[in-house]
C-alpha positions in Angstrom: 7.7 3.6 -8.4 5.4 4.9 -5.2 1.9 5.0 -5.5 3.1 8.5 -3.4 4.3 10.1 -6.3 2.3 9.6 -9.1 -0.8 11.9 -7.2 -1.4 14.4 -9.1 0.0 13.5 -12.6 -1.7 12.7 -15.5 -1.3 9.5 -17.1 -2.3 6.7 -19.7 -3.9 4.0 -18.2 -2.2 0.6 -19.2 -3.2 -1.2 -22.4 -4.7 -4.0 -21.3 -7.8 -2.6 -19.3 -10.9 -2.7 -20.6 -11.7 1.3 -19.7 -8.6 1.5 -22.6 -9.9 -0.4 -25.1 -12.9 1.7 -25.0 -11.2 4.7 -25.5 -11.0 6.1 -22.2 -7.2 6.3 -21.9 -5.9 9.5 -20.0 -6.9 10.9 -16.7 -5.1 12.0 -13.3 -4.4 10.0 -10.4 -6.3 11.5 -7.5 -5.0 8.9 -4.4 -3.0 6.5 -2.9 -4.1 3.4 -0.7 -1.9 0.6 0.4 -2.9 -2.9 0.2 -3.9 -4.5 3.3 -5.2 -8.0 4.4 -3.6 -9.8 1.4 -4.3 -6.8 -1.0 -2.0 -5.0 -3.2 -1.7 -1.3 -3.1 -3.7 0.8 -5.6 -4.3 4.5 -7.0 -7.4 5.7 -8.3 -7.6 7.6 -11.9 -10.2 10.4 -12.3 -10.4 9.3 -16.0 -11.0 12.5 -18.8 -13.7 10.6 -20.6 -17.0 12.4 -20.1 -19.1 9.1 -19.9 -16.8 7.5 -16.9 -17.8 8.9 -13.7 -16.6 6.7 -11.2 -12.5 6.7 -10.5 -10.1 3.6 -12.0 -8.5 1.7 -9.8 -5.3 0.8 -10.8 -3.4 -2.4 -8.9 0.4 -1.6 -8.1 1.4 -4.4 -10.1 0.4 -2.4 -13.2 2.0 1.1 -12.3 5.1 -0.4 -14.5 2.4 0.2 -17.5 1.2 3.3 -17.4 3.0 6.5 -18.8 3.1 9.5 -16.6 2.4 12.7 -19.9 
């Protein structure tokens, strides 16, 4: 999967972050930057919760766990 194409969807953040097991699971993913410098690419997710203000970032490795809604 492209970090391209999930921009604009809303998903469920995977399991295993902390944000999750919180309870803030959902949000939409607002951009796209590619890994540079030894750094794997990465999308940020605007998250739904009221109390998170500051976008996710979620590591291209871990796209495989989240599920587009």
């Amino acid at each position: 999967m492209n970090g391209k194409d999930l921009i604009g969807k809303r998903v469920e953040i995977p399991v295993h972050y902390d944000l999750w097991m919180r309870g803030a699971r959902f949000g939409k993913v607002t951009s796209h930057r590619h890994g540079k410098g030894g750094q794997s690419a990465f999308v940020f997710v605007k998250m739904d919760h009221p109390h998170i203000r500051r976008p996710l970032k979620v590591w291209a490795l871990d796209w495989d766990y989240m599920k587009i809604l």
